[in-house]
Backbone as CSV, one residue per row, in Angstrom:
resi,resn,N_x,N_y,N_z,CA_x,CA_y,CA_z,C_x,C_y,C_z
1,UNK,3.367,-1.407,11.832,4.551,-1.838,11.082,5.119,-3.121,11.678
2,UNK,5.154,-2.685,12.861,5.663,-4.481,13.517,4.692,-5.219,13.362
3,UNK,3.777,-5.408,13.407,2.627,-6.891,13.493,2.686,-6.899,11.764
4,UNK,3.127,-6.247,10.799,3.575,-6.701,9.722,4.046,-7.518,9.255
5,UNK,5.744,-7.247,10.069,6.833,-7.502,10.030,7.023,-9.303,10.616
6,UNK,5.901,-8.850,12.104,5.984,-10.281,12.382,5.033,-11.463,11.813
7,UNK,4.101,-10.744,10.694,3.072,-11.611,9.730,4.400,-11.931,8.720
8,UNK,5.247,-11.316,8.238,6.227,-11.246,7.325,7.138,-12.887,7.729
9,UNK,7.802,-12.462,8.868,8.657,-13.386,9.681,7.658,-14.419,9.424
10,UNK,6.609,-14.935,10.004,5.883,-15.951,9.983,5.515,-16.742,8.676
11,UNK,5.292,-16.213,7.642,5.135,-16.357,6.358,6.856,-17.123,5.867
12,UNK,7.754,-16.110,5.926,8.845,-16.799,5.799,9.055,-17.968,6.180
13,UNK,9.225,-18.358,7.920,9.342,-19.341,8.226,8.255,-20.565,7.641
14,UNK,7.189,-20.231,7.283,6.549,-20.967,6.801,7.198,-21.894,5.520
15,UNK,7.745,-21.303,4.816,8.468,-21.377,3.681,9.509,-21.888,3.737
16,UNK,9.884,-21.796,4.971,11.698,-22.120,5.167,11.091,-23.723,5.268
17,UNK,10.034,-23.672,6.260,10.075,-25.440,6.497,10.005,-26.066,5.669
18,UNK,9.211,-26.147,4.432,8.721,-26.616,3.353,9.621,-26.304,2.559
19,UNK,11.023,-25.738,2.137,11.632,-26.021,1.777,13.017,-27.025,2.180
20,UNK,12.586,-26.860,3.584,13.721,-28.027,4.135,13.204,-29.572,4.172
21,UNK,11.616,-29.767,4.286,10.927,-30.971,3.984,11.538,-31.648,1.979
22,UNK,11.250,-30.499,1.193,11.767,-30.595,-0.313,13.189,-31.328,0.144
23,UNK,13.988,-30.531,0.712,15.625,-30.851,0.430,15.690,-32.245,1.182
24,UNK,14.857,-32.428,2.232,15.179,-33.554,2.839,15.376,-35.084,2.913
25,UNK,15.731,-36.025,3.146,16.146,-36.820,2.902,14.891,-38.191,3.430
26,UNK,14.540,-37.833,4.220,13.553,-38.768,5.554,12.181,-37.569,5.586
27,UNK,11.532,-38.150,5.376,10.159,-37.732,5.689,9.217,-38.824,6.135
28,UNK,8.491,-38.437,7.093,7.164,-38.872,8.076,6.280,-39.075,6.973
29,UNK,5.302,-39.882,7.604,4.161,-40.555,6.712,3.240,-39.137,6.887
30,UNK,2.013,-38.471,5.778,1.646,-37.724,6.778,0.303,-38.097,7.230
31,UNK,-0.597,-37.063,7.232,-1.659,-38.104,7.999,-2.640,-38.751,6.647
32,UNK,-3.726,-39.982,7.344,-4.384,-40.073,5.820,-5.474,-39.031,5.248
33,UNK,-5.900,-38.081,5.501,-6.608,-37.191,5.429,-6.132,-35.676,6.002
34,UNK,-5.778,-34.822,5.120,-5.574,-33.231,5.571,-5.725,-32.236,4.290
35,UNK,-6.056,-31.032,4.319,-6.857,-29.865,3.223,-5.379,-29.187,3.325
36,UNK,-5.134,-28.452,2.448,-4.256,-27.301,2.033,-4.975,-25.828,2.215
37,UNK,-5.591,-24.936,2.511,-5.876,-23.991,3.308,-5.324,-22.502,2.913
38,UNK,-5.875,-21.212,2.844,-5.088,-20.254,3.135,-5.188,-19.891,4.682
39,UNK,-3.579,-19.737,4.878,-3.384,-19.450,6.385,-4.449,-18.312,6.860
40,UNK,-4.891,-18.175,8.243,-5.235,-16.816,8.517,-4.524,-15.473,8.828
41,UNK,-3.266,-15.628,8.740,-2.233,-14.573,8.931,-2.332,-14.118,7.119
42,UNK,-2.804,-14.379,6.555,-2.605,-14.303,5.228,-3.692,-13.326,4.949
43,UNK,-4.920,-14.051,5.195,-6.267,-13.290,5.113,-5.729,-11.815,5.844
44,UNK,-5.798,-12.386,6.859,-5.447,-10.887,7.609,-4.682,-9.841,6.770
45,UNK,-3.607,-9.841,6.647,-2.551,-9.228,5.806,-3.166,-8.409,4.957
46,UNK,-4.229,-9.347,4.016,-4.703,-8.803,2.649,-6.109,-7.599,2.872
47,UNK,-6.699,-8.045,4.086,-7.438,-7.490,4.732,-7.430,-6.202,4.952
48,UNK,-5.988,-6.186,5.995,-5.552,-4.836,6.488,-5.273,-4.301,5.630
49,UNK,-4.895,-4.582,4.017,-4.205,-3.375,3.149,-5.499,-3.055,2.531
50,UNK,-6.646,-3.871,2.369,-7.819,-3.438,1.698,-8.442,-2.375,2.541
51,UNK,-8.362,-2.084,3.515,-8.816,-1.322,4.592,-8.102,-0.036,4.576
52,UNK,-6.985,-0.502,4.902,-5.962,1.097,4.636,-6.150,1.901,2.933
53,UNK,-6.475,0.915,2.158,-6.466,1.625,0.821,-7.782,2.467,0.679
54,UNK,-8.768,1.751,1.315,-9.989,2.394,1.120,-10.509,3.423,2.528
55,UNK,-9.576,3.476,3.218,-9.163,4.276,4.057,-8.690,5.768,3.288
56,UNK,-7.876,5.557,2.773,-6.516,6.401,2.182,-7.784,6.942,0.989
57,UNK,-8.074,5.975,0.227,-8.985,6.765,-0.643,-10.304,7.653,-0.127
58,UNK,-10.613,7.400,0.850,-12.424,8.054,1.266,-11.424,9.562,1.716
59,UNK,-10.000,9.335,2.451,-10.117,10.717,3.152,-9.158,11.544,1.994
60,UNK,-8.545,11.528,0.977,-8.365,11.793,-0.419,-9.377,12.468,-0.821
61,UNK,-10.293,11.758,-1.035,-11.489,11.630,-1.551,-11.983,13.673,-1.099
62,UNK,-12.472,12.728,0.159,-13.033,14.364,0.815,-11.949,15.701,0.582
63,UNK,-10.802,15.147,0.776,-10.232,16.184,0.462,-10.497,16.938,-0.526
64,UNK,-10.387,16.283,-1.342,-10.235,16.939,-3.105,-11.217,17.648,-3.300
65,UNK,-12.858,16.740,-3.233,-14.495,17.698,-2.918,-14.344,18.752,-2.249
66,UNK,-13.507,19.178,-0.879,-13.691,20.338,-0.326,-12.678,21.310,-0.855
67,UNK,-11.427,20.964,-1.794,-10.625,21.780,-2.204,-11.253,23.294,-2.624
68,UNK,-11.113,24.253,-2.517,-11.640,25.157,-3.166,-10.899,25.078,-4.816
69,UNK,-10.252,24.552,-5.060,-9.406,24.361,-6.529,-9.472,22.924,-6.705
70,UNK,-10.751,22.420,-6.627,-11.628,20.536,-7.530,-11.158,20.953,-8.877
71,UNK,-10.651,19.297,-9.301,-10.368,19.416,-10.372,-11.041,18.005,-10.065
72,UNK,-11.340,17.057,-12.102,-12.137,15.918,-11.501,-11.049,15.260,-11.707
73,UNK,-9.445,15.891,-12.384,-8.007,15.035,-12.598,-7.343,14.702,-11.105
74,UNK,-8.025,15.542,-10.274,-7.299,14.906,-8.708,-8.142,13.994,-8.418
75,UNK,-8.761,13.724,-8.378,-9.960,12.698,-8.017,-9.259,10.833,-9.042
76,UNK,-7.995,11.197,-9.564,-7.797,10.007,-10.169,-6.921,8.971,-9.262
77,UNK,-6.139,9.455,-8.334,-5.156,8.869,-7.005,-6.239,7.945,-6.495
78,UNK,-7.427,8.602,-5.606,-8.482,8.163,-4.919,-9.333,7.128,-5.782
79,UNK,-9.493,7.528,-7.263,-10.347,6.059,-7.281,-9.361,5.089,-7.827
80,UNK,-8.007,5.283,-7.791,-6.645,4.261,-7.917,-6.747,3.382,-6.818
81,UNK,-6.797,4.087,-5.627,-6.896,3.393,-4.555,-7.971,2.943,-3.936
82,UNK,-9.586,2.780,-4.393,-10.520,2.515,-4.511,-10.526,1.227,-5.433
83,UNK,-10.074,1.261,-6.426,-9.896,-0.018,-7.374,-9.173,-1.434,-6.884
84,UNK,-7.371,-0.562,-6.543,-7.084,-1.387,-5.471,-7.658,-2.011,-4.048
85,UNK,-8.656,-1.784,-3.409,-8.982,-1.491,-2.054,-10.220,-3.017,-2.599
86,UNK,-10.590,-2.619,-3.999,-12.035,-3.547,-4.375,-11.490,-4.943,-4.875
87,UNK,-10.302,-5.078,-5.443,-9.463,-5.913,-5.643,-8.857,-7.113,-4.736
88,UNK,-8.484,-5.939,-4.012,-8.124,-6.833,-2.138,-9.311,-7.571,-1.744
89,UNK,-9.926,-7.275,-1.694,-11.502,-7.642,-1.105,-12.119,-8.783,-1.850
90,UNK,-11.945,-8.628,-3.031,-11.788,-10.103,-4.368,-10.952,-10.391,-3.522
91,UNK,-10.022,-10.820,-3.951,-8.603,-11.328,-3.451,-8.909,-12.068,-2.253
92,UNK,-9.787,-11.389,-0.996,-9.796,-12.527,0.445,-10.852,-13.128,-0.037
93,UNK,-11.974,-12.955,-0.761,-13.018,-13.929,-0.813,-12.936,-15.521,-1.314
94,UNK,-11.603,-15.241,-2.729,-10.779,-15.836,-3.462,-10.121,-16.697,-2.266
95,UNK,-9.092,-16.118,-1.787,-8.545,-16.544,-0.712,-9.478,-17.978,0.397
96,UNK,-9.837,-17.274,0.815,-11.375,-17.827,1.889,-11.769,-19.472,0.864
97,UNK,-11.806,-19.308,-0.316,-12.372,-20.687,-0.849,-11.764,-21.275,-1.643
98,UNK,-10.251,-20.908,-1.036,-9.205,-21.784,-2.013,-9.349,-23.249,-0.995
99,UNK,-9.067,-24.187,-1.429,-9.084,-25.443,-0.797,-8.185,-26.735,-1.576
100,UNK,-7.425,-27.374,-1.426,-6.596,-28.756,-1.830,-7.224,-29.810,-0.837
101,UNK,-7.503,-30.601,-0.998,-7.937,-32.229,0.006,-7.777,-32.978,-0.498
102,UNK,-6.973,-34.021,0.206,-6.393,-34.884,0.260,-6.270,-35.888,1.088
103,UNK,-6.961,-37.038,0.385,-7.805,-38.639,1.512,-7.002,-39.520,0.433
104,UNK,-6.208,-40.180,1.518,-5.542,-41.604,1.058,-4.051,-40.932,-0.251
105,UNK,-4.436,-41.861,-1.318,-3.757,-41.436,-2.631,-4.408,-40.434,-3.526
106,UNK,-5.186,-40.152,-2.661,-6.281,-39.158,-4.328,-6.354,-37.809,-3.636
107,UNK,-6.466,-37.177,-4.418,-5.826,-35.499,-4.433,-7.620,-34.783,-4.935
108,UNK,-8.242,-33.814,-4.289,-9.109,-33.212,-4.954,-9.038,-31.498,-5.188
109,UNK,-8.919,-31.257,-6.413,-8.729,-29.730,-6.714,-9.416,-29.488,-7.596
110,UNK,-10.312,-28.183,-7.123,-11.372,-27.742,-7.616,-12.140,-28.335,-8.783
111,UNK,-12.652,-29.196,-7.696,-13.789,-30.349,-7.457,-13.560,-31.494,-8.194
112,UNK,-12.058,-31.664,-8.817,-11.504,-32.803,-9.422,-10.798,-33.339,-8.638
113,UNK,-11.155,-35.130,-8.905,-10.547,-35.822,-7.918,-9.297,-36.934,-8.790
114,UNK,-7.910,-36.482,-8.125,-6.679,-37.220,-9.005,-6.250,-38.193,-7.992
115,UNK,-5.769,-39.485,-8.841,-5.033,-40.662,-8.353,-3.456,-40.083,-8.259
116,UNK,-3.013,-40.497,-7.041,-1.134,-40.008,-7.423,-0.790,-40.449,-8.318
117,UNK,-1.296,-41.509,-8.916,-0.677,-42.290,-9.908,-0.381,-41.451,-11.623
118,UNK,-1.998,-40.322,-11.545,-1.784,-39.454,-12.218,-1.148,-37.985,-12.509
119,UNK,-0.553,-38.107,-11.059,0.457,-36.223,-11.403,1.815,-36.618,-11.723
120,UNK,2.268,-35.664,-12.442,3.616,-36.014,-13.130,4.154,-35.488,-12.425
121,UNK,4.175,-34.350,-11.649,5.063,-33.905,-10.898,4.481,-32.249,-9.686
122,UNK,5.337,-32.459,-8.906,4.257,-30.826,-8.176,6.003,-30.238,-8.934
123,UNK,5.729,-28.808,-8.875,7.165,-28.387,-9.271,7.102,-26.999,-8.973
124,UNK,8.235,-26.333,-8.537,8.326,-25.160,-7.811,8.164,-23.691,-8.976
125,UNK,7.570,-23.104,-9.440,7.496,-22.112,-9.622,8.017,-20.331,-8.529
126,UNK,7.686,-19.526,-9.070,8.569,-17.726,-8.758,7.856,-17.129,-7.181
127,UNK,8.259,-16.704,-6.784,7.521,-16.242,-5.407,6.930,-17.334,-4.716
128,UNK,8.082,-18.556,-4.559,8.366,-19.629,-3.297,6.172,-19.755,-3.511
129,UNK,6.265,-20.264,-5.109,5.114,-20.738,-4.603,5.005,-22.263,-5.869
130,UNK,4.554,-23.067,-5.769,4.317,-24.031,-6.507,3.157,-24.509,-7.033
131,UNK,3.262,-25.681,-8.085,1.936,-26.618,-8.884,2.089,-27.488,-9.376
132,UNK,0.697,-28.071,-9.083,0.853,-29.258,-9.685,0.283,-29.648,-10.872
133,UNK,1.162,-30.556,-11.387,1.250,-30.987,-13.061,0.565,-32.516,-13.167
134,UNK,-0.444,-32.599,-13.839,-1.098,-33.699,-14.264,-1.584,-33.579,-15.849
135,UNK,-0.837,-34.714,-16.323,-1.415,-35.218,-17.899,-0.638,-33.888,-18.346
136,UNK,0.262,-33.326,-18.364,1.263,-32.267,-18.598,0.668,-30.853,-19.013
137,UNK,-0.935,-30.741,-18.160,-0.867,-29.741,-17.693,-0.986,-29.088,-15.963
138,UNK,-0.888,-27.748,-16.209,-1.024,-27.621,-14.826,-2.361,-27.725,-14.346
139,UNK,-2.912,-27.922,-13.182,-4.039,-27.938,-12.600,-4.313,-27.252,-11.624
140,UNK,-3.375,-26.678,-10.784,-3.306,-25.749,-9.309,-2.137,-25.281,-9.252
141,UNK,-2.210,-24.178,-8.425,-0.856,-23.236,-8.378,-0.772,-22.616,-6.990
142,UNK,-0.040,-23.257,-6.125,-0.163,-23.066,-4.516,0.872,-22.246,-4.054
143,UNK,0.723,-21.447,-3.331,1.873,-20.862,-2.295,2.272,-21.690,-1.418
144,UNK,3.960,-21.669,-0.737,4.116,-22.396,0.022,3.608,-21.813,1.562
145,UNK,3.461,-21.158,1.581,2.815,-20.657,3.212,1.302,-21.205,3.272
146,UNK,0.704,-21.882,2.552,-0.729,-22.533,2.700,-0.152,-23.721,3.986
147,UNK,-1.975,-23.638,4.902,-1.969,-24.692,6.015,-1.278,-26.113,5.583
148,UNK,-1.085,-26.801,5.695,-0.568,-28.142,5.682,0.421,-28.238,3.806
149,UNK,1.102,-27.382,3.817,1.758,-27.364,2.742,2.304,-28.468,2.410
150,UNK,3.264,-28.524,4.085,4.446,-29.005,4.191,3.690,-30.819,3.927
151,UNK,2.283,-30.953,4.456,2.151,-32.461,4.455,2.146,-32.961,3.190
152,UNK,1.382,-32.104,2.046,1.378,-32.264,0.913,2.786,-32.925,0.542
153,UNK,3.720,-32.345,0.610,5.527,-32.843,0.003,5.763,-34.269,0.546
154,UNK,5.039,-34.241,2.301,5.319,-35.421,2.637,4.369,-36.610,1.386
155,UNK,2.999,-36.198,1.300,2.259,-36.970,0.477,2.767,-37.471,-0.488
156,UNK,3.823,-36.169,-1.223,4.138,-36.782,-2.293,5.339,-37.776,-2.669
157,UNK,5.990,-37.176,-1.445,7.557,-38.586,-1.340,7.021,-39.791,-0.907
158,UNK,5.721,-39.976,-0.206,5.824,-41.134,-0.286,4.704,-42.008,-0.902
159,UNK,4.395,-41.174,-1.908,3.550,-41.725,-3.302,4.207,-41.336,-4.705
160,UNK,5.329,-41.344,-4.519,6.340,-41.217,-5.251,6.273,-40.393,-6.431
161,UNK,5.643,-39.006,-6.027,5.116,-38.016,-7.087,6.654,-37.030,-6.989
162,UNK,7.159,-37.244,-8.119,8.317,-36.283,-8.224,7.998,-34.690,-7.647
163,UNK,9.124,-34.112,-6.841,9.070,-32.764,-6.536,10.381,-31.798,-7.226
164,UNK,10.157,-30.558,-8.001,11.422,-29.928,-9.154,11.167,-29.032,-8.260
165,UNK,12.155,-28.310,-7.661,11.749,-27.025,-6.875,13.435,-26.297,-6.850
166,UNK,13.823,-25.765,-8.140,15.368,-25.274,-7.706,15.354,-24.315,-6.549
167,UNK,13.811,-23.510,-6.438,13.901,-22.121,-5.283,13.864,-22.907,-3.932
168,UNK,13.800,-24.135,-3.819,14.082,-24.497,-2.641,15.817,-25.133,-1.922
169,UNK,16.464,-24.767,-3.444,17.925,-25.034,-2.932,18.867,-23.535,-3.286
170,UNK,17.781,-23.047,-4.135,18.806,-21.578,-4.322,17.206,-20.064,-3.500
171,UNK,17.464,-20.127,-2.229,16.427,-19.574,-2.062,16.697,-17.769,-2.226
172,UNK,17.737,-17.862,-2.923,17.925,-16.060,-3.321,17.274,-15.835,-4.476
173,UNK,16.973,-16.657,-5.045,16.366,-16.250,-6.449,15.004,-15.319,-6.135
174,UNK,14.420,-16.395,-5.269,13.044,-15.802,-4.804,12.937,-14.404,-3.685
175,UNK,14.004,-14.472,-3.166,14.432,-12.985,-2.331,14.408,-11.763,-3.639
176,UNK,15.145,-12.084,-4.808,15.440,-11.204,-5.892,14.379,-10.916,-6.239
177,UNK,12.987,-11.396,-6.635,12.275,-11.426,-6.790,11.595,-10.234,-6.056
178,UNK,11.471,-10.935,-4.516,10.520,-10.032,-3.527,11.276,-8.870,-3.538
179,UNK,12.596,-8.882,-3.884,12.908,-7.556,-3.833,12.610,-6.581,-5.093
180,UNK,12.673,-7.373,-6.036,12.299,-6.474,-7.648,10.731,-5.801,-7.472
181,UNK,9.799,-6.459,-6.709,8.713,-6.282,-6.774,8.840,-4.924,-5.773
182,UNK,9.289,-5.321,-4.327,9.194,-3.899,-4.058,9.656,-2.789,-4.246
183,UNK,10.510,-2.970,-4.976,11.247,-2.027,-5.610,10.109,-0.971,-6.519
184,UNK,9.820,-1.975,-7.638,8.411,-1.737,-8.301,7.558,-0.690,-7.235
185,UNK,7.108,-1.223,-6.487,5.932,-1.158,-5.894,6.169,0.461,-5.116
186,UNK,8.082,0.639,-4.572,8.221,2.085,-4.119,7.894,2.944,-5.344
187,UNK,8.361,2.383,-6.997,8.948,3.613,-7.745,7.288,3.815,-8.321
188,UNK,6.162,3.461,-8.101,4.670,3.070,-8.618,4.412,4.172,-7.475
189,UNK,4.666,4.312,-6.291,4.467,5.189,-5.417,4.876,6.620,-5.502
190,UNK,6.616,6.708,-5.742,6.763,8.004,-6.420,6.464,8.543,-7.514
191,UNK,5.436,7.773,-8.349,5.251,7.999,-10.066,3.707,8.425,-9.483
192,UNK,3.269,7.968,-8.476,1.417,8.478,-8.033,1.947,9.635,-7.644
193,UNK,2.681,9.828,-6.631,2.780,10.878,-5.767,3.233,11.962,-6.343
194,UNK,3.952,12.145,-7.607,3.872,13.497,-8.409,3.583,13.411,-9.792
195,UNK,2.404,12.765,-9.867,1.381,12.846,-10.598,0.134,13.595,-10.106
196,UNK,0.247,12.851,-8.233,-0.982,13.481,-7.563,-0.458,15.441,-7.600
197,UNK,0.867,15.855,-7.348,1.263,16.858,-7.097,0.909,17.976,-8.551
198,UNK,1.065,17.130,-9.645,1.110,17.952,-11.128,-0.501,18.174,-10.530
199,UNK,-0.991,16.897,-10.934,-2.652,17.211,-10.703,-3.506,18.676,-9.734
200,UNK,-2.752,18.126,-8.488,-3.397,19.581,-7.855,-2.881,20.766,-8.237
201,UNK,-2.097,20.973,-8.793,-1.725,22.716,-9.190,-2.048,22.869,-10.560
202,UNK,-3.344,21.579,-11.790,-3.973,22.475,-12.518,-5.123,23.211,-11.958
């Protein structure tokens, strides 16, 4: 729970900077060459829950097979969390070969290469994560906790690529958010958990 908590903290702060680079007034040149990245505290994260899920499902799992009262309706929790568990596992591979690079003025995202001259704007989107807009559509959709986020913003103030980011001056919106979701995510838990309960006593 703590090495969570402190992947949690870290992630935040990640976010905090890059939104204080947005609000800021003076920004550093950044360098002429740097990639946008998923962090490895990130991988990790997604890792450990793919593990615990398919954890949680194998010993479910056995359970239910040795029940003397198998039903194949209990067996539906376990491959819930089997689905999820295969998902996660997408999810880091996904993760692993996300990539942004960026040499000089030109921007390359997935395997297209843009002049600054051509993005209209990067602009902040829901869960403190953002994208960028070229020829008025979108083209990429980044979290702000990615490696060199923060250089990107610098890139763009001083190639004069507009940045719209209200969640970086009202940062409760996006708290409301993380909180609606877990909210979600407890009442998805008590809606399994006596479902799993109806299930075992047919």
């Amino acid at each position: 729970m703590g090495k969570f908590q402190n992947t949690n903290n870290e992630l935040m702060a990640r976010i905090s900077a890059v939104n204080d680079l947005i609000k800021s007034n003076y920004i550093t040149p950044p360098p002429e060459r740097f990639a946008l990245t998923q962090p490895e505290i990130s991988i990790k994260q997604c890792r450990t829950s793919a593990f615990l899920s398919l954890l949680s499902c194998t010993m479910l799992a056995i359970g239910t097979l040795l029940s003397p009262r198998f039903s194949i309706f209990r067996l539906l929790l376990p491959v819930g969390l089997l689905v999820s568990s295969i998902i996660s596992f997408i999810s880091i591979s996904t993760m692993k070969k996300f990539r942004i690079d960026v040499n000089g003025q030109e921007i390359t995202v997935k395997g297209k290469t843009c002049h600054s001259s051509e993005i209209d704007c990067i602009k902040g989107t829901v869960m403190n994560s953002m994208k960028i807009v070229s020829g008025g559509k979108d083209i990429i959709t980044f979290s702000k906790t990615l490696d060199n986020c923060g250089e990107l913003i610098k890139w763009a103030r001083c190639n004069h690529v507009e940045i719209h980011d209200d969640g970086a001056n009202d940062p409760k919106k996006s708290q409301k958010a993380r909180e609606l979701i877990i909210a979600l995510s407890i009442l998805l838990g008590i809606v399994l958990g006596i479902l799993f309960v109806f299930l075992s006593r047919m």
